[in-house]
VOLOKOL-100838 format. One record per residue (C-alpha): x, y, z. Coordinates in steps of 0.02 Angstrom, whole numbers, padded with zeros to 5 digits, always signed. Layout:
BEGIN
XYZ ...
//
This chain:
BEGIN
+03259-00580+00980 +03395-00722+00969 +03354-00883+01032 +03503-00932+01102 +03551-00788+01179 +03394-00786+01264 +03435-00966+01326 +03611-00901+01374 +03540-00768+01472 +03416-00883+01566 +03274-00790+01519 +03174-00958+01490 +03188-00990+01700 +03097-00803+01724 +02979-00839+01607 +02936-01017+01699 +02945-00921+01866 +02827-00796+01796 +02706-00956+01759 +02674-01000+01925 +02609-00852+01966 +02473-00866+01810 +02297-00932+01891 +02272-01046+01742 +02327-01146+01611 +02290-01031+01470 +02389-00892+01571 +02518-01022+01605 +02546-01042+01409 +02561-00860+01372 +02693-00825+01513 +02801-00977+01438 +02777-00908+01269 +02819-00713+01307 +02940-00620+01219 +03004-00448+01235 +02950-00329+01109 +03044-00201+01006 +02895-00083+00983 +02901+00063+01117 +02698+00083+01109 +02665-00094+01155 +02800-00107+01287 +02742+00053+01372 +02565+00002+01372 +02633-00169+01428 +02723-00089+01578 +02576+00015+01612 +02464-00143+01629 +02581-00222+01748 +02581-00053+01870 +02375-00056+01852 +02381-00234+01898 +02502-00242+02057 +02417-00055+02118 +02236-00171+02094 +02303-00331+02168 +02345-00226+02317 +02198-00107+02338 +02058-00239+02292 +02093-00417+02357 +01947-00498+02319 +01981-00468+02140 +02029-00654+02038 +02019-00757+01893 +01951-00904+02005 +01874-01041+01933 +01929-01005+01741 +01972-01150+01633 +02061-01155+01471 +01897-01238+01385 +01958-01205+01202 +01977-01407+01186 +01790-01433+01233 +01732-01282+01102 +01812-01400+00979 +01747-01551+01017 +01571-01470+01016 +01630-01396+00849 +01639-01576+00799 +01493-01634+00844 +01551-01711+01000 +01436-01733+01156 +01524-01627+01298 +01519-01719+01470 +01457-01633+01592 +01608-01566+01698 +01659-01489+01533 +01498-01398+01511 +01549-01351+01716 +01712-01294+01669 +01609-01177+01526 +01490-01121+01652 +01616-01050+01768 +01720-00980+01659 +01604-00859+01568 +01538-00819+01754 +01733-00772+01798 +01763-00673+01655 +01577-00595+01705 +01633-00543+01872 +01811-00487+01834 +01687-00377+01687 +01597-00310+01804 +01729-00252+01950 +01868-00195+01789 +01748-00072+01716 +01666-00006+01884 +01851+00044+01926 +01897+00096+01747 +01922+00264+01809 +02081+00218+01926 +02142+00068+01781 +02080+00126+01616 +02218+00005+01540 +02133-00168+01637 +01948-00087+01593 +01995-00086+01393 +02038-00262+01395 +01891-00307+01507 +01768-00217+01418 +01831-00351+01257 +01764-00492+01345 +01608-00563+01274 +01431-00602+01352 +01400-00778+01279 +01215-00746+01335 +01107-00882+01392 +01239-01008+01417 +01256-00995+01608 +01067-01040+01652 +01053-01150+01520 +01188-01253+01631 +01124-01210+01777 +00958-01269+01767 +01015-01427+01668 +01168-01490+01777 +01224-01479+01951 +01387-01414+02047 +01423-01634+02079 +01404-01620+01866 +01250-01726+01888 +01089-01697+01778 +00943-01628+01854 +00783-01710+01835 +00705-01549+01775 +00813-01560+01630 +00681-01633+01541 +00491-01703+01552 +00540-01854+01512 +00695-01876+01602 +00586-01813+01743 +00466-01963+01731 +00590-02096+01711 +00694-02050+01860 +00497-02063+01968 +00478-02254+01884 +00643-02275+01951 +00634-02239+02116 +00446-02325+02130 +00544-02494+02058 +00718-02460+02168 +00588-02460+02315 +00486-02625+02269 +00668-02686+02241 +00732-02652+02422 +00573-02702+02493 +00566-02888+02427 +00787-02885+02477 +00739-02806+02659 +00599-02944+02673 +00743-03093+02638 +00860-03015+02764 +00731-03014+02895 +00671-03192+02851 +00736-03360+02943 +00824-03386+02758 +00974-03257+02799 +01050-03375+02907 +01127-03429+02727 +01180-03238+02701 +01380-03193+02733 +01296-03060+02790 +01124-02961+02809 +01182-02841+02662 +01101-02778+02507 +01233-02741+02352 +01242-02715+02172 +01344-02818+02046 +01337-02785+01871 +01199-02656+01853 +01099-02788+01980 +01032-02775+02160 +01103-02936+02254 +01129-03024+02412 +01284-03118+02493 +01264-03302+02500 +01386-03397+02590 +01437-03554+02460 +01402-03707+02544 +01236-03650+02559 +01242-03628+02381 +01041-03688+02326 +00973-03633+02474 +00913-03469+02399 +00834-03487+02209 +00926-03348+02111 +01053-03317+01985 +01256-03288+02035 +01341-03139+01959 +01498-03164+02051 +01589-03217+02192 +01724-03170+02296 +01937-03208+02292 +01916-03342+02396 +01760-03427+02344 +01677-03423+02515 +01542-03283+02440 +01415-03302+02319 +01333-03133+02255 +01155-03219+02208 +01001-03085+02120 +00862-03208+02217 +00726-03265+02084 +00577-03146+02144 +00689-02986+02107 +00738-03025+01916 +00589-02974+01835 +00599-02806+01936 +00805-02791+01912 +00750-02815+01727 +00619-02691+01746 +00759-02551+01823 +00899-02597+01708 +00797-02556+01548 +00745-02378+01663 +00947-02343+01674 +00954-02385+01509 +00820-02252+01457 +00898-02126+01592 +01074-02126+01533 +01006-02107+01329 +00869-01948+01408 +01056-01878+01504 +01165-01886+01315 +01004-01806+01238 +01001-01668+01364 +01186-01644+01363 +01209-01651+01158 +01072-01504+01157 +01169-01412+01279 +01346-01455+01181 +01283-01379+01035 +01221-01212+01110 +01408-01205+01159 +01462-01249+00986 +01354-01105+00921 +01446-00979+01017 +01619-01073+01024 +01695-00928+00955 +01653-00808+01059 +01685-00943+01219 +01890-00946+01142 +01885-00757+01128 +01832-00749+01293 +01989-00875+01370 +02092-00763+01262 +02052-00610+01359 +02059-00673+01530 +02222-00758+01498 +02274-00600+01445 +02221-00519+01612 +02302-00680+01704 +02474-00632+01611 +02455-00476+01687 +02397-00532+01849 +02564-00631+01844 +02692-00494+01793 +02589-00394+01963 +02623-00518+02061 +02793-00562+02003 +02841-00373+02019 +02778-00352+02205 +02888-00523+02251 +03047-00429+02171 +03007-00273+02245 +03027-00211+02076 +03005-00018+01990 +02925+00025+01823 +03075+00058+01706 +03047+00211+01607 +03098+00186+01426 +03199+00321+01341 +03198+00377+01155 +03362+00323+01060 +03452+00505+01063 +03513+00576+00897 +03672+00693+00882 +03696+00821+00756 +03836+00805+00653 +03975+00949+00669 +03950+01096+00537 +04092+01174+00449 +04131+01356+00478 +04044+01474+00370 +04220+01585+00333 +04298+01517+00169 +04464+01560+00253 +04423+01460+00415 +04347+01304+00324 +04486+01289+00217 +04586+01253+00380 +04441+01152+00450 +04449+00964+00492 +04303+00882+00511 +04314+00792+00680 +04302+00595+00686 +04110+00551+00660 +04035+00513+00834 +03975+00317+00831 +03873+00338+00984 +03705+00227+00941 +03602+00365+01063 +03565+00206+01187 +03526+00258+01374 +03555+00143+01523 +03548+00180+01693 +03477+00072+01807 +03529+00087+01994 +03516-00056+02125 +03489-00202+01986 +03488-00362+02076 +03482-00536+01973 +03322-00599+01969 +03367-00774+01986 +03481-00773+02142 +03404-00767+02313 +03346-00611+02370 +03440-00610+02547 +03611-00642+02459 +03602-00563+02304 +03700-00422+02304 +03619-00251+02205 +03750-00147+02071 +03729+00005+01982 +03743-00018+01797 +03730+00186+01780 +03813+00206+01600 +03885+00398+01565 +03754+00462+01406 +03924+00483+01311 +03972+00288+01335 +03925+00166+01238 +04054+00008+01268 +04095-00037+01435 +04245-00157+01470 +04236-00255+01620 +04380-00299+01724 +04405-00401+01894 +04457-00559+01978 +04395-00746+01921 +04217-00752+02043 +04207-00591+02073 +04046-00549+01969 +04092-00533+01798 +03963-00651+01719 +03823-00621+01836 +03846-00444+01806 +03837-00470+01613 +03696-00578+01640 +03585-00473+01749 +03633-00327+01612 +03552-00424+01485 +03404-00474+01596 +03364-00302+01616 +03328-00249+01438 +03238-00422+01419 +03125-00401+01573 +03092-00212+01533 +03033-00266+01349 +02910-00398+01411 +02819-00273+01523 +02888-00350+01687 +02976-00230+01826 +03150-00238+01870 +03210-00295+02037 +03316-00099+02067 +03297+00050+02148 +03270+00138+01991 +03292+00104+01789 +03287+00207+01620 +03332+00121+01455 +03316+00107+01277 +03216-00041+01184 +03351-00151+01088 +03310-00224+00945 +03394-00356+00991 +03514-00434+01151 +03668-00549+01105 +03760-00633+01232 +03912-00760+01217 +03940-00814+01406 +04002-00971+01507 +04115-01120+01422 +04008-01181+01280 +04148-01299+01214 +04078-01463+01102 +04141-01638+01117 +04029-01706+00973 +04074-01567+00867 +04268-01579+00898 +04259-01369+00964 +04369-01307+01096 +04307-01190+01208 +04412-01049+01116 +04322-01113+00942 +04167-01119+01017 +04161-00939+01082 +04237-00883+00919 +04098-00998+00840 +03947-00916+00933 +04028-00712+00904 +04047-00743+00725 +03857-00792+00723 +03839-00615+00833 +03952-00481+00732 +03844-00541+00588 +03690-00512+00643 +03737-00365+00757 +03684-00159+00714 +03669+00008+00804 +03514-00053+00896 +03580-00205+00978 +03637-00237+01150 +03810-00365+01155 +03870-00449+01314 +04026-00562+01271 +04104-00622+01425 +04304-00686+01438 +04340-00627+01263 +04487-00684+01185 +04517-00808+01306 +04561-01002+01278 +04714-00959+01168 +04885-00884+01177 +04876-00697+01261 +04959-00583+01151 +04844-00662+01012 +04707-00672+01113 +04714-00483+01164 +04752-00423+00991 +04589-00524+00933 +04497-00438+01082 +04510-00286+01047 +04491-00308+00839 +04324-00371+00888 +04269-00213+01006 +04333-00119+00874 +04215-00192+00756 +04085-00163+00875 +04091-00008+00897 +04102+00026+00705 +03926-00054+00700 +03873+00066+00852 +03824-00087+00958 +03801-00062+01145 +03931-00155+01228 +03978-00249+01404 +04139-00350+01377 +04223-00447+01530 +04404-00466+01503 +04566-00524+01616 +04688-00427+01461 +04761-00271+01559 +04787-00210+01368 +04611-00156+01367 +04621-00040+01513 +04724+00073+01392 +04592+00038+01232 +04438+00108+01355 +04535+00264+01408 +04601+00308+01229 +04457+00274+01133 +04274+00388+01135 +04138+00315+01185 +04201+00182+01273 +04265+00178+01452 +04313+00032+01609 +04237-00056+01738 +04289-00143+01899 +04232-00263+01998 +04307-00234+02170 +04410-00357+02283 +04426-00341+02477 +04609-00390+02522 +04582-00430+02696 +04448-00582+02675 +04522-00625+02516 +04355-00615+02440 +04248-00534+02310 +04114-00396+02358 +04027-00389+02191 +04016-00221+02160 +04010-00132+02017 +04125+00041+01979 +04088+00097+01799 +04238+00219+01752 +04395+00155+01872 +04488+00000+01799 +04504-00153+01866 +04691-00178+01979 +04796-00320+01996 +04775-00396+02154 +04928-00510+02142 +05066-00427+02242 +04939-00355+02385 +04878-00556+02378 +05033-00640+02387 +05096-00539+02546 +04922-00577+02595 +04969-00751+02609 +05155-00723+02671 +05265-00720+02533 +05435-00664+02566 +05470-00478+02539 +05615-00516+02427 +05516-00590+02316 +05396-00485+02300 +05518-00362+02285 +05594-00428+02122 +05435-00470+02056 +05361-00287+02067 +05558-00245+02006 +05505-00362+01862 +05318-00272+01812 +05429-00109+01784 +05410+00061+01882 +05282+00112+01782 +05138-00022+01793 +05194-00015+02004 +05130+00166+01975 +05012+00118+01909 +04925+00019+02027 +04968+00143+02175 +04869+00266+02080 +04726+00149+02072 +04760+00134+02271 +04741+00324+02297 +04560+00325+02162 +04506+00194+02268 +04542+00267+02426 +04446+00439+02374 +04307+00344+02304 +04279+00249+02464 +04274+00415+02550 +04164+00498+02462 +04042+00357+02475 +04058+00350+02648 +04026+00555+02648 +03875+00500+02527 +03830+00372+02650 +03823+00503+02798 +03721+00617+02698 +03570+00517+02655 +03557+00446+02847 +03565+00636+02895 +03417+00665+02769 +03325+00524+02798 +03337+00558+03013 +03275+00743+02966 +03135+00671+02849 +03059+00546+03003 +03072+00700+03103 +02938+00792+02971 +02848+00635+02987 +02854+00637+03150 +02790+00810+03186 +02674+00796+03063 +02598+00663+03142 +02596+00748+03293 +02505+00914+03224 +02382+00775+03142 +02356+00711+03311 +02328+00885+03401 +02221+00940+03258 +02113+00773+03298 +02132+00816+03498 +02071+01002+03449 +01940+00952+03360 +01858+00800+03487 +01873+00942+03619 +01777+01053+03518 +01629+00934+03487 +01626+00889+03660 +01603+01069+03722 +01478+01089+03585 +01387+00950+03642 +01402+00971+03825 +01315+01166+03774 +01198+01093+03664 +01125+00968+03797 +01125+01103+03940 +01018+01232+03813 +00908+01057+03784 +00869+01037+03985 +00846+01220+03993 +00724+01255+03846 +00642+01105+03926 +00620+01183+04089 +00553+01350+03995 +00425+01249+03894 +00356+01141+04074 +00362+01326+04167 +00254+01395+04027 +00143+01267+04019 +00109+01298+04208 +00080+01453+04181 -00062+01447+04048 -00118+01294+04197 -00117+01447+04347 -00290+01440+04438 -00230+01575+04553 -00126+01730+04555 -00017+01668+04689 +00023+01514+04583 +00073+01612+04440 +00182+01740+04514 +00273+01601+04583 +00288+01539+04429 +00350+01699+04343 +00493+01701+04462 +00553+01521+04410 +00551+01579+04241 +00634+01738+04261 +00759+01645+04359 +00795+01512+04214 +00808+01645+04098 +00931+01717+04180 +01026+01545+04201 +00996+01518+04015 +01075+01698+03979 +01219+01667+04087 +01254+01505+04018 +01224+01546+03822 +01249+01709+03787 +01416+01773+03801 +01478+01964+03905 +01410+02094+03782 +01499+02243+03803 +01403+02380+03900 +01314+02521+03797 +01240+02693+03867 +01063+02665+03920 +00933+02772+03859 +00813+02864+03994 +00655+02759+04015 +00498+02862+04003 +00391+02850+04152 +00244+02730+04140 +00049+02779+04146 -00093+02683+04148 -00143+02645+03962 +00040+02618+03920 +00069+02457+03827 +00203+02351+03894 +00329+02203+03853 +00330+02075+04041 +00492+02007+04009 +00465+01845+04117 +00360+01787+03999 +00396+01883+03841 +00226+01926+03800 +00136+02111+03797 -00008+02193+03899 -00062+02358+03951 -00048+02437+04117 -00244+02465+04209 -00178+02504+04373 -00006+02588+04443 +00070+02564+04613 +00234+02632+04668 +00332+02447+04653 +00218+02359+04547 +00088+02379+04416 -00072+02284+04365 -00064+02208+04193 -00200+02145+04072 -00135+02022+03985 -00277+01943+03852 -00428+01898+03977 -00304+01854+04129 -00233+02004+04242 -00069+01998+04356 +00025+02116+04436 +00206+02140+04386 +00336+02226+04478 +00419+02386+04378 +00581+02306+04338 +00496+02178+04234 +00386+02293+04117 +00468+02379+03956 +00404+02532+03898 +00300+02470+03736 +00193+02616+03663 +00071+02742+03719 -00094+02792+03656 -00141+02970+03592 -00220+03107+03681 -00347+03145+03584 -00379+02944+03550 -00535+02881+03678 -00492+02781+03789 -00539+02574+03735 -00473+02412+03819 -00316+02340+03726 -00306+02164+03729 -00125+02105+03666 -00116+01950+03561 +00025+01826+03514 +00100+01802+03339 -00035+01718+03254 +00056+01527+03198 -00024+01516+03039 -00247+01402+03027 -00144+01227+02966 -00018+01127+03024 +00050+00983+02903 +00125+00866+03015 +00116+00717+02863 +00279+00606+02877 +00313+00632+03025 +00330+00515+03179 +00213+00514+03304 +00319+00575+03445 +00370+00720+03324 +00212+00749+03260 +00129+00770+03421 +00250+00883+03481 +00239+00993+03351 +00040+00994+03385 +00063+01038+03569 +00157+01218+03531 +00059+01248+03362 -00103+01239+03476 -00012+01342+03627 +00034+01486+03515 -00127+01464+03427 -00224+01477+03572 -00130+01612+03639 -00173+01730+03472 -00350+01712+03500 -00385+01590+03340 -00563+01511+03329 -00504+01367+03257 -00350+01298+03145 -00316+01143+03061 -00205+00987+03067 -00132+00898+02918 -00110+00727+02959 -00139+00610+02803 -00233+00469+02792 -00094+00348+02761 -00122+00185+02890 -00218+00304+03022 -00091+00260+03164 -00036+00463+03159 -00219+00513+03132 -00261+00401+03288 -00127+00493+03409 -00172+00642+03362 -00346+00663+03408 -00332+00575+03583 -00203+00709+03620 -00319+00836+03570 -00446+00749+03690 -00323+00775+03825 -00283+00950+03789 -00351+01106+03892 -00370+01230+03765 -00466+01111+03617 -00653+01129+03675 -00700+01006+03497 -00635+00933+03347 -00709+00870+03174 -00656+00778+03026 -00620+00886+02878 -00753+00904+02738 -00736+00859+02573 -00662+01002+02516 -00556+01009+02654 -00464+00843+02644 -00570+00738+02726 -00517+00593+02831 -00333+00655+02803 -00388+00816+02901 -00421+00854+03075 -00513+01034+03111 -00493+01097+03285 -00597+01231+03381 -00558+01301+03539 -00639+01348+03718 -00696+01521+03734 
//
């Protein structure tokens, strides 16, 4: 890319904006250094990185690049043989444990940002590094005395002579002698432990001075009985601080043996900081991924394949379109303040190529040029573009001659110096570059100035350059509109405030706001009248026709206007009643579960009640008792039908046969069987396994009936056996003995001799539980512990009473 029409553009101020969003210095050099690339691969992925980084910065906060240092320096000191201090073997430490942790949270997600996870999955180990760190140095970057043995043992000698040291001070202060003292304090001066003596007690105290203070009145005296052992701790510090550069050269060159892979690993993370930076720049613009578009190719007009009909044929004028595509709607300039900037549509017809820019002095020109050029430079260094929406082509290249670049030192006008900087530009300049020239022609006489104009867009468009050209000539309104390829833009102008708006018309010239000005400000009509006299009929019609194009196109964006609020009320209406059916759905559906679990507790009270009513029954000492009791339970049974089971429709009953004695029978209070031994006219005596109870008629269903020819025998009806074991093993011991109370009801009910309970051995607190229940129970007349072949301890075998 040129230089200097990057520094025209002001593309060095993004870049430095983009650098204070980089985490460290590293990242910081990269954004200063970035420059838009030509190759569509890399910018795509580019682009792709930044949309993976601003969808990760928003979705996981807690992902940084905290605590990285740009430790490169260090790796070469170390390289050199240099003894690394220890906040640069810090700065190492954290680091590698950054780039660790941004590792680890980049490929866990690699699914969602496969782009981020590539680059992450680059970063290198540097194994062993971290602890050897940690366990050497500290988070204040001082060495531990496990470091080493030795370091270790002269760090204990120290304290042991630090100690004797403050003990023989503490004794002076508390003697009569510290009436000499400035104060009762204990200090060090030069490496040595010492005490305040005023000075004209100077003598007073035997000891050696090692300073004093501004004003004399101080003497800082080591006292005579404390030099040996000052001597004695100076030569440990001595020792301590050669044991520290040992420990910390040994640990320097363990980072010079993997320096390499230490630089590789800044590399990558300030890679991933870059990125972090364009995410974060993009979400403060509010900006959009630009798509990138492949430079279009047109196919060249074919003769016709009649010899009569090519003999008359003239090939048409060869088309000089480069194939560029711009359209970028809403682009505001990056560098002016979001509240005022104000957003235009540089949406470029595919069959135009050179746009020529018309409108009053400060009413946009430049900054429109300049956030053109911004644009394609932003786009090409992966960073999205403050719009609403953007496709373009890559450009090889982006000149721009803009602003008043005149030079005292080198005698240059500001007409030379513009000529100067495009003659630098139509040199360099092909079919894949993008040209902003702003004012050109100006500075110089205006018939000259024009004619030059448009020789140079001429030239331009020979070369197939893409084009924006600001110019004041009205001449060039009449190039755009007779030459393909090319066409006008306007900058508009609001005649009642006097004032610019800013905004951008591509395809309507640019009118003279002179005349409508002038009577603005109260010129007299006769005047004006001469002067428009003057312009000639046709340039007056001109500008009315401008009027009326202006007029229509301020009515159909009004009309436009009205449209998209229309839409947009009628899409927060969806949004509205789809919120609504969300919420109904949610009302529907907590309604639901409530009714569920209102049933489900009722069927839990009565199944309770069924299970205490049957276990009074199997209780009943007397007949009375348990006929009682049958008409509870037929009761809740009917409550538990009425409640549960929902209106089945009525079906044609079957005739009942009459019942006998000998007939076996269901007794539906207590939905078990028996067999009738004695018939009454309301009721009916019924053996049911060694208890009998009379039931009335209603209550018995017709079961079977025994043959003829059969003898008569005793029937004794049993329940469905529930299986000799019951393996209750991981269960709690309110669930487990639960389970054991029906398994030993129905058991006892079928008539088995005995059955068996899996418990496990585990801690015994189950096994425990289980057999003083089965102490408590009616039916259990003894229990054993399994055999050996049975399971033993992990086994309890249960017999009942006859």
């Amino acid at each position: 890319m040129d230089g200097k029409s990057l520094h025209t553009l002001e593309f060095d101020k993004i870049l430095n904006i983009l650098a204070g969003y980089a985490s460290f210095s590293a990242g910081e050099e990269l954004a200063r250094s970035l420059q838009p690339t030509t190759d569509p691969w890399e910018a795509e992925q580019w682009q792709t990185e930044t949309a993976e980084a601003r969808l990760l910065l928003d979705t996981h906060t807690s992902v940084t690049i905290g605590g990285t240092k740009d430790v490169r320096p260090a790796c070469d000191n170390a390289d050199r043989g240099f003894t690394l201090p220890a906040e640069d073997l810090l700065d190492i430490r954290s680091t590698i444990i950054a780039a660790r942790n941004l590792k680890r949270v980049l490929l866990k997600a690699a699914d969602e940002f496969p782009r981020l996870a590539a680059i992450a999955e680059l970063i290198e180990e540097c194994p062993g590094l971290v602890t050897a760190v940690s366990q050497t140095i500290d988070d204040r970057g001082e060495v531990l005395d496990s470091a080493s043995p030795k370091l270790a043992k002269i760090r204990s000698e120290m304290r042991v002579v630090h100690g004797r040291i403050q003990d023989k001070l503490q004794k002076l202060l508390n003697s009569s002698q510290n009436q000499y003292l400035q104060e009762p304090i204990i200090t060090m001066r030069s490496g040595r432990y010492v005490v305040p003596l005023r000075a004209d007690a100077k003598g007073r105290i035997k000891g050696i001075v090692h300073d004093q203070s501004g004003t004399g009145a101080t003497l800082w005296v080591e006292p005579l009985h404390t030099v040996e052992l000052n001597n004695e701790f100076r030569s440990l510090q001595i020792r301590e601080q050669d044991e520290i550069n040992r420990v910390l050269k040994e640990l320097s060159a363990k980072v010079a043996a993997q320096s390499d892979s230490i630089r590789r690993v800044v590399e990558r993370l300030a890679e991933l900081d870059l990125i972090f930076a364009r995410a974060r720049y993009a979400a403060m613009l509010d900006g959009v991924q630009p798509a990138f578009v492949a430079w279009r190719e047109f196919e060249m007009p074919r003769p016709p394949k009649h010899a009569n009909e090519r003999k008359k044929w003239t090939p048409p004028p060869p088309n000089l379109h480069p194939g560029s595509t711009i359209w970028i709607k809403g682009a505001r300039h990056p560098l002016l303040p979001p509240d005022e900037v104000v957003p235009i549509d540089l949406t470029v017809p595919e069959d135009v190529f050179t746009v020529l820019i018309t409108g009053p002095n400060t009413g946009g020109k430049t900054v429109s040029l300049k956030t053109m050029g911004l644009m394609a430079l932003m786009a090409q260094s992966g960073m999205q573009l403050p719009a609403v929406e953007a496709r373009l082509t890559l450009f090889d290249n982006v000149f721009a001659d803009i602003g008043d670049e005149q030079s005292i030192e080198q005698s240059l006008s500001t007409f030379s110096a513009h000529i100067t900087n495009i003659v630098r530009i139509l040199e360099r300049v092909d079919d894949r570059s993008l040209v902003l020239l702003d004012e050109l022609g100006s500075g110089t006489d205006p018939a000259e100035g024009a004619a030059l104009a448009q020789a140079i867009i001429s030239y331009l468009r020979d070369k197939g350059a893409t084009s924006f050209i600001a110019t004041h000539y009205p001449e060039l309104k009449f190039y755009a509109d007779q030459r393909p390829g090319a066409t006008n833009a306007s900058l508009t102008f609001d005649i009642d405030t006097l004032s610019p708006t800013y905004e951008m018309m591509i395809g309507i010239p640019g009118k003279s706001n002179a005349f409508a000005i002038a009577r603005r400000l109260g010129l007299d009509e006769t005047a004006l009248d001469e002067a428009m006299r003057l312009n000639g009929a046709g340039s007056n019609e001109a500008e009315a026709l401008l009027d009326s194009i202006y007029d229509l196109r301020e009515k159909i964006a009004a009309e436009e206007a009205a449209a998209r609020l229309a839409l947009r009320q009628i899409e927060e209406e969806k949004d509205t009643l789809a919120r609504r059916l969300e919420q109904i759905e949610e009302e529907r559906a907590q309604i639901l579960a409530a009714a569920r679990a209102e049933a489900q507790e009722r069927i839990a009270a009565v199944e309770a009640e069924l299970r205490r009513a049957r276990r009074q029954i199997r209780d009943a000492q007397s007949l009375n008792k348990l006929k009682k009791v049958s008409k509870d339970v037929a009761q809740l049974e009917e409550v538990t039908a009425v409640t549960l089971t929902p209106p089945k429709p009525k079906t044609p009953s079957r005739k009942k046969p009459d019942l006998q004695v000998g007939d076996r029978v269901r007794i539906k209070t207590l939905n078990t069987d028996g067999e009738i031994v004695s018939l009454g006219k309301k009721d009916a005596l019924v053996v049911v396994g060694r208890a009998q109870m009379r039931v009335k008629l209603p209550d018995l269903v017709f079961k079977s009936r025994p043959a003829a020819a059969e003898p008569e025998v005793e029937h004794v009806s049993r329940a469905a056996s529930p299986g000799l074991e019951l393996d209750i093993r991981g269960r709690r011991v309110e669930e487990g003995l639960a389970e054991i109370e029906s398994f030993l009801d129905r058991a006892y009910l079928s008539q088995m001799p005995w059955v068996r309970i899996i418990h496990g051995k585990g801690t015994g607190r189950l096994r425990t539980a289980v057999r003083k229940a089965l102490k408590q129970n009616p039916h259990v007349a003894t229990w054993e512990e399994g055999k050996d072949g049975e399971g033993g301890a992990g086994v309890t075998v249960v017999k009942f009473a006859d």
